[in-house]
C-alpha positions in Angstrom: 84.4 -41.2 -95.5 83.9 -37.6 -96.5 79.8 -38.1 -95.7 80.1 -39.4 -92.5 83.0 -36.1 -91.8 80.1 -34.0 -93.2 77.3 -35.4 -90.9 79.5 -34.7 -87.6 79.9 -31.7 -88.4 76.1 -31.4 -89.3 75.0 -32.7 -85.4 77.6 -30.4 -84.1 75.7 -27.6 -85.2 72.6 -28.9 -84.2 73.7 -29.2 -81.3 75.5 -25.9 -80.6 72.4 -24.2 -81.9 70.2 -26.0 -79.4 73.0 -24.8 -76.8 73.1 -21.7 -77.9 72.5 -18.5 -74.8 69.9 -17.2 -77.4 67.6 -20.3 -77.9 67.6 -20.9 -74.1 66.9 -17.3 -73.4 63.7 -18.2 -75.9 63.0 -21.8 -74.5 63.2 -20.6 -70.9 60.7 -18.0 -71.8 58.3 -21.0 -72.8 59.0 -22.8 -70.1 58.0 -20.1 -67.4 54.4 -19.0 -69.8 53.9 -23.2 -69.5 54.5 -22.8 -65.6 52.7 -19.6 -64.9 49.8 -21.5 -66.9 49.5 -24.2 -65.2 49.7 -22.5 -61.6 46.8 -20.2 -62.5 45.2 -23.8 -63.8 45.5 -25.2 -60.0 45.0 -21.7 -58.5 41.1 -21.5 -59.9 40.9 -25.4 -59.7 41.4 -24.9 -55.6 38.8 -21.6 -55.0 36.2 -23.8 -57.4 36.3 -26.3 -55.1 36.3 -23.8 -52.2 33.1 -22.0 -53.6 31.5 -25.0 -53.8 32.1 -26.0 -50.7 31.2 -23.1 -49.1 27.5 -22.9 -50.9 27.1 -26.5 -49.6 27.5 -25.2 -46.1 25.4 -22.3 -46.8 22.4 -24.3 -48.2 22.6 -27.0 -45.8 22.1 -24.3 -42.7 19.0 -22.8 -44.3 17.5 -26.2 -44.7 18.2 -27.1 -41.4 16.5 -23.8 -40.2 13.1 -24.5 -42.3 12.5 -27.4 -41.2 11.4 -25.6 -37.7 7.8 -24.5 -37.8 6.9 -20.9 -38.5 10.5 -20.6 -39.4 10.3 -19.0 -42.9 13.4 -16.7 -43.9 14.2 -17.1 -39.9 17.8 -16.2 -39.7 16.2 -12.6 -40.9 12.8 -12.2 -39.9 12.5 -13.7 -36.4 13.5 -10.3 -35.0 10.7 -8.5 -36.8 8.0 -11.6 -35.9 9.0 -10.6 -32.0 8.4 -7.2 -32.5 5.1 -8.0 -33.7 3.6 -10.1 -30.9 3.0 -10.0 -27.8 5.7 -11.8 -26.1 5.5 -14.3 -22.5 8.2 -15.8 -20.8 6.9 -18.6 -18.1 8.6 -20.5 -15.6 8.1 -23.9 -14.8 6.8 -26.8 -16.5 2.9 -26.5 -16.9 2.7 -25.4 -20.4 -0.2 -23.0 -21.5 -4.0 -24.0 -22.8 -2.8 -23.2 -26.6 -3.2 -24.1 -30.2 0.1 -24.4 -31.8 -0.6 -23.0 -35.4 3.3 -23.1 -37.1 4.2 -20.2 -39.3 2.2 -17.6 -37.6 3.3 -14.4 -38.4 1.6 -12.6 -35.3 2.3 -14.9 -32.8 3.1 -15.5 -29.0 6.6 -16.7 -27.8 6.2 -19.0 -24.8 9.9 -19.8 -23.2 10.1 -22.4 -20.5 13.1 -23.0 -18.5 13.5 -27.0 -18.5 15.6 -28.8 -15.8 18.7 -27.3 -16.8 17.4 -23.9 -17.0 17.3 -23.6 -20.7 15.0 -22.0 -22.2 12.8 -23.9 -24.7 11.2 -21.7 -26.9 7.6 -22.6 -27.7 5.4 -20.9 -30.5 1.6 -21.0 -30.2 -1.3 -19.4 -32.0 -2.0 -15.8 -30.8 -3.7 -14.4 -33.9 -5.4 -11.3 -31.9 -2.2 -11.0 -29.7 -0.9 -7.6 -29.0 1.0 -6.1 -31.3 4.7 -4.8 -29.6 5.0 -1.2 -31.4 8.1 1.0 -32.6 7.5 3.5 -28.9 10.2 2.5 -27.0 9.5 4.9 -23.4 8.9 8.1 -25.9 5.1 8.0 -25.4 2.9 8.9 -22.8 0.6 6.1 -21.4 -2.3 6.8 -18.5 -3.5 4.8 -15.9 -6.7 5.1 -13.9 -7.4 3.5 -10.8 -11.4 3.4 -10.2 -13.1 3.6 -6.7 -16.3 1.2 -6.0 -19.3 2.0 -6.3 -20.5 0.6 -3.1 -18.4 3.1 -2.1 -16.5 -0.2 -0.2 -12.8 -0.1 -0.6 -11.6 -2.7 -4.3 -8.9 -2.7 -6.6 -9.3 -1.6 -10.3 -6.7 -0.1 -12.2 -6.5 0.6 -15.8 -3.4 1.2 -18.1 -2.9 2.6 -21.4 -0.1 1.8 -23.4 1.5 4.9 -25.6 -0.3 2.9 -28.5 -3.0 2.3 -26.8 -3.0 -1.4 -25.3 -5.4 -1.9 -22.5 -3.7 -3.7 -19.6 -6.6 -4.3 -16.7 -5.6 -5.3 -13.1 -8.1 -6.8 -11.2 -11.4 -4.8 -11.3 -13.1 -5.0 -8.1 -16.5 -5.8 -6.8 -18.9 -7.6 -9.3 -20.7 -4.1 -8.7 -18.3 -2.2 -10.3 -18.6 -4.2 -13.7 -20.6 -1.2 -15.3 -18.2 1.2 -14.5 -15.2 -0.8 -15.4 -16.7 -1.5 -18.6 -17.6 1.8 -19.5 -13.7 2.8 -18.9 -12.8 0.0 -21.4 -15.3 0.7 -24.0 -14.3 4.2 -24.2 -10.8 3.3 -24.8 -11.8 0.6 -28.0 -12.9 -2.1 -26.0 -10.2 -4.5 -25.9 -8.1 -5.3 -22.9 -4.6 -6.8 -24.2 -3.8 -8.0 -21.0 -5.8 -8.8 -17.7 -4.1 -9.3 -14.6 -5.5 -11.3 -11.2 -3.4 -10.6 -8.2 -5.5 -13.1 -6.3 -9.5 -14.0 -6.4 -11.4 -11.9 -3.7 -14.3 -10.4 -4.5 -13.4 -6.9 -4.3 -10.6 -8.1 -6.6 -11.9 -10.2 -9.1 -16.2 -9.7 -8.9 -16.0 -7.7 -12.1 -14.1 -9.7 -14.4 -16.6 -13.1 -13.3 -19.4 -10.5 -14.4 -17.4 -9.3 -17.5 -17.1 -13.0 -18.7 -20.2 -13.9 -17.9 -22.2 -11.6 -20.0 -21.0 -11.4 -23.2 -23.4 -8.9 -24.5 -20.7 -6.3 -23.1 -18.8 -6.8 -25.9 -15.9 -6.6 -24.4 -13.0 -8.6 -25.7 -9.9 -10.0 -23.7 -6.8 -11.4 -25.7 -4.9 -12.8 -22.4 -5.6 -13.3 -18.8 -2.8 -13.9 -16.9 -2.7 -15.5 -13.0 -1.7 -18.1 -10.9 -4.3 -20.1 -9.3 -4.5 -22.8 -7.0 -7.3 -25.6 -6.7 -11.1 -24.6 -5.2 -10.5 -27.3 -2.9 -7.4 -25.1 -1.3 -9.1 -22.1 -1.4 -12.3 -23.9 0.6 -9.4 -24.8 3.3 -7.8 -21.5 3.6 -11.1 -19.7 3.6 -14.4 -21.4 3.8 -16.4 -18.1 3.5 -14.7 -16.6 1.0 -14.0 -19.9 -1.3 -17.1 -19.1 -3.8 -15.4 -16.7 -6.1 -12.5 -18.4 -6.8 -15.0 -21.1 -8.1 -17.0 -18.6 -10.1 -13.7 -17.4 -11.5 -12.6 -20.6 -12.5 -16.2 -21.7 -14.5 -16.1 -18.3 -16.2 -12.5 -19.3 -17.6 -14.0 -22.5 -19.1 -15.9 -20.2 -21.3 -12.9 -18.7 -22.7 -11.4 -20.0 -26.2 -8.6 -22.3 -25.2 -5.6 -20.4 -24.7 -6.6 -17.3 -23.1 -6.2 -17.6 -19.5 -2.8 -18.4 -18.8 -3.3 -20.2 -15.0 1.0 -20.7 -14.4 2.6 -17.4 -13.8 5.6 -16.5 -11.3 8.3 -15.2 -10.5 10.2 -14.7 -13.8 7.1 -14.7 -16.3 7.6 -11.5 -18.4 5.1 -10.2 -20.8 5.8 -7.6 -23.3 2.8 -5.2 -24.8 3.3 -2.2 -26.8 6.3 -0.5 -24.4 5.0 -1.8 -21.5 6.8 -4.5 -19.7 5.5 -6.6 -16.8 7.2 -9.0 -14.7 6.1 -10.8 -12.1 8.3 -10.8 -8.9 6.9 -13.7 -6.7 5.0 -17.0 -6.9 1.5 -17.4 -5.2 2.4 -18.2 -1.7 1.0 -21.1 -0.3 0.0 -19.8 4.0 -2.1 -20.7 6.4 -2.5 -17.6 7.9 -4.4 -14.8 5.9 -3.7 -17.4 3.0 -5.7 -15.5 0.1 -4.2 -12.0 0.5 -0.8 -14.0 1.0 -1.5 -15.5 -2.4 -1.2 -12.2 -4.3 1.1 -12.3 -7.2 3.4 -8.8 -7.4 3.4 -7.2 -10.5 6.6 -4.6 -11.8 5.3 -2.7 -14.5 7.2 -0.6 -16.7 5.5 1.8 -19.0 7.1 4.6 -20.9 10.1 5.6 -18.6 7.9 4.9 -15.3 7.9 1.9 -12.8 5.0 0.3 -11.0 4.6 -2.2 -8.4 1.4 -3.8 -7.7 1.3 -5.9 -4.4 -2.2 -6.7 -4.5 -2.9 -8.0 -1.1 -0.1 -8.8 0.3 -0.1 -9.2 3.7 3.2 -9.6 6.6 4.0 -13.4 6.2 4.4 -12.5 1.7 5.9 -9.6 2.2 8.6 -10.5 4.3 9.0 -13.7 1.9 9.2 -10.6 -1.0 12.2 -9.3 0.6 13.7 -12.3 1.0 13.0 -13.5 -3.1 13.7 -10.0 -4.9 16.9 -7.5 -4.7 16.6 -4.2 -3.9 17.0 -2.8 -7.9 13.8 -5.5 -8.3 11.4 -3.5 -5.5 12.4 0.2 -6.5 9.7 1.6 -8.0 8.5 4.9 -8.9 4.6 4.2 -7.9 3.5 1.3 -5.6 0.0 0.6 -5.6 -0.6 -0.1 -1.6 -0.9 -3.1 -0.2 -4.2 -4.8 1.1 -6.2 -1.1 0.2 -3.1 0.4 2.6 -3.4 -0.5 6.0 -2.1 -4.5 7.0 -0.2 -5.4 4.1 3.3 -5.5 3.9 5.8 -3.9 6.2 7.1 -1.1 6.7 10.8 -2.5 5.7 9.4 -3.7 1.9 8.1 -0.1 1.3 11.7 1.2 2.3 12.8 -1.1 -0.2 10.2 0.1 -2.7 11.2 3.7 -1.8 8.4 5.1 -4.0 7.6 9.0 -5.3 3.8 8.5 -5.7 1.7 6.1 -3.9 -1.5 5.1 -5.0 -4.1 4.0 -2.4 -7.4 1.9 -3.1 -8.4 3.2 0.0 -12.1 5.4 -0.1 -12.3 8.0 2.6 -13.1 5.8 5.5 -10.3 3.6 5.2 -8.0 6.6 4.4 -9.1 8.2 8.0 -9.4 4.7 9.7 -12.7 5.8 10.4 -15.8 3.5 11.5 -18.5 6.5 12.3 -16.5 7.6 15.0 -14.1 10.3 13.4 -10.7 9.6 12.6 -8.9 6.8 14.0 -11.8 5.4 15.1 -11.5 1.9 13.6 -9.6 -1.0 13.5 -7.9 -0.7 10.5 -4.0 0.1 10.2 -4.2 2.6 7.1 -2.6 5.8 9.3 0.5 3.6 10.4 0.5 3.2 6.9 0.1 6.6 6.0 2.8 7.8 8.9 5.7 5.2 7.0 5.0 7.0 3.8 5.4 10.3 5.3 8.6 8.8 6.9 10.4 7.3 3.8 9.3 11.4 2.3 6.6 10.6 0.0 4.6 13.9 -0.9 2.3 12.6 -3.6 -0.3 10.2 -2.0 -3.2 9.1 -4.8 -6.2 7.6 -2.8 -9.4 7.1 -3.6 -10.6 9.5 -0.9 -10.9 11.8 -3.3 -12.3 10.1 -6.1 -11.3 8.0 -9.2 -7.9 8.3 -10.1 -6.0 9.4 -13.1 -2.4 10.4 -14.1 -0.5 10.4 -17.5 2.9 8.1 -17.2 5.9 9.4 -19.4 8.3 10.7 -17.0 11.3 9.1 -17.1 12.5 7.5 -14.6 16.1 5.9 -12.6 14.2 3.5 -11.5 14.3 1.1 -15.3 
């Protein structure tokens, strides 16, 4: 009786010790260290499996990027591969006579808008393509526009990027090939881009001679036009259909990929700081059909704008007005149309609203002048000359007075 007395008493103080304000002050104190444990456990359990995640995303997007040709370190370096080619957007479908080499470093961007108008980014072999460099409108470039020397009116001009790119438009009579080669020899002998407004032979005689002799050593990265078929050219002008043919076998000659045969309106290529757009497609007339074919060409070479009509007569002219806004046809210098007298109108050069004007007229044609004195023939180059004086131009560049050169690095409202 007394031991069973004595072992109450004993669990009673067992159990008032476990009850006790002190020991649950301690085992509370255990309890909250088990708790804070545990919640740190699920804490870094939870970020782990965040961070893991996350690098699962991160690899699976760079794995999906190389698999793209020429795609190497893209999401970082496709900025710098721009800036080191020489860059063409193209309209339309037709793509471009190319080699597609994947993972060119210096290479040429092709976009073509599909159905939908995306663009659809191509990338094709352009190992001796121009290189885009760091002048952004800073440097001076030069152009020259050269006379004929049959002493018969042509188009030739010459421009020279800040870094020195050669961009060639036209070239004139087959004639003129010497001189037009001596110009580009002088300045390294390589033209980075060559530009046909249409094929006459006063346009396009010196680049057929150019191609065909390759002991001039002259070397061409890009040609750029927009062409139609001999047979339409035979239609529109039986007389005048041969050099379009010459023009064409001459390309065959070229490596594939150097004559790009589907410009328009919206094909932009990017040289050095010198951007070109072209403003029109080859119009398809009956009437004056080849000078109505001329593609228009908007230039823009450190801080300057220049608009090269080619040929283009009334019927593409008026169609020019219709096709391009007003901030599209200002220019700073407009090369004249059709040599200055029968081109466009008198409404696209208020348009144009030019500062210089350069005229591939010679002295003849500047005076309208068949042996007889001024304003004796029956060409339309002092209307011409009267609009310009109109619209307040005061510097007039013609041929009249021989070859022309002038340094471009003004800049201009007109970007």
């Amino acid at each position: 009786m007394e031991m069973q007395k004595l072992e109450k008493q004993k669990r009673k103080a067992m159990k008032f010790k476990w009850n006790s304000p002190g020991l649950f002050k301690k085992k509370r104190k255990h309890i909250s260290q088990m708790l804070a444990v545990c919640l740190l456990m699920a804490t870094f359990a939870v970020i782990g499996r965040d961070f893991v995640q996350a690098a699962q995303i991160i690899d699976t997007t760079t794995s999906q990027t190389s698999l793209m040709p020429g795609a190497y370190n893209a999401q970082t370096s496709t900025a710098q591969t721009t800036t080191s080619a020489q860059m063409v957007t193209t309209p339309g479908s037709i793509s471009t006579q190319t080699a597609s080499t994947p993972g060119t470093a210096n290479r040429q961007t092709v976009s073509t808008p599909d159905d939908t108008g995306t663009q659809m980014p191509q990338t094709t072999d352009a190992s001796s393509a121009s290189s885009i460099g760091s002048s952004v409108g800073n440097g001076v470039g030069e152009l020259w526009m050269l006379g004929s020397t049959t002493g018969a009116q042509n188009l030739s001009i010459v421009i020279k990027s800040p870094n020195g790119k050669l961009i060639v438009i036209d070239g004139g009579w087959e004639a003129d090939a010497d001189k037009l080669s001596s110009l580009i020899l002088q300045q390294g002998g390589k033209v980075d881009a060559w530009l046909i407004t249409h094929p006459h032979e006063d346009h396009v005689g010196a680049l057929c001679a150019i191609l065909n002799d390759a002991s001039r050593k002259i070397k061409i990265d890009k040609i750029y036009c927009s062409l139609a078929t001999p047979d339409w050219y035979r239609q529109v002008s039986p007389t005048g259909a041969g050099i379009a043919d010459q023009l064409l076998t001459a390309f065959t000659k070229l490596p594939v990929g150097t004559v790009t045969n589907n410009i328009g309106r919206g094909t932009e290529i990017n040289i050095d700081d010198v951007n070109i757009r072209v403003l029109n497609n080859r119009g398809v007339y009956t009437y004056n059909g080849v000078n109505n074919s001329s593609l228009v060409y908007k230039i823009r070479v450190s801080g300057q704008s220049i608009l090269i009509l080619g040929d283009l007569a009334y019927d593409g002219g008026k169609d020019l007005i219709k096709t391009c806004t007003a901030a599209e046809l200002k220019s700073d210098i407009v090369q004249m149309a059709h040599h200055g007298q029968q081109g466009v109108d008198q409404d696209a050069y208020a348009l144009i609203a030019p500062t210089t004007c350069l005229w591939p007229s010679p002295a003849w044609l500047w005076d309208n002048d068949n042996g007889g004195g001024v304003g004796s023939g029956p060409w339309g180059t002092l209307t011409t000359r009267a609009w310009m004086d109109a619209l307040g131009v005061k510097d007039n560049r013609s041929l009249k007075d021989g070859d022309v050169h002038m340094y471009l690095g003004m800049p201009s409202p007109n970007m």
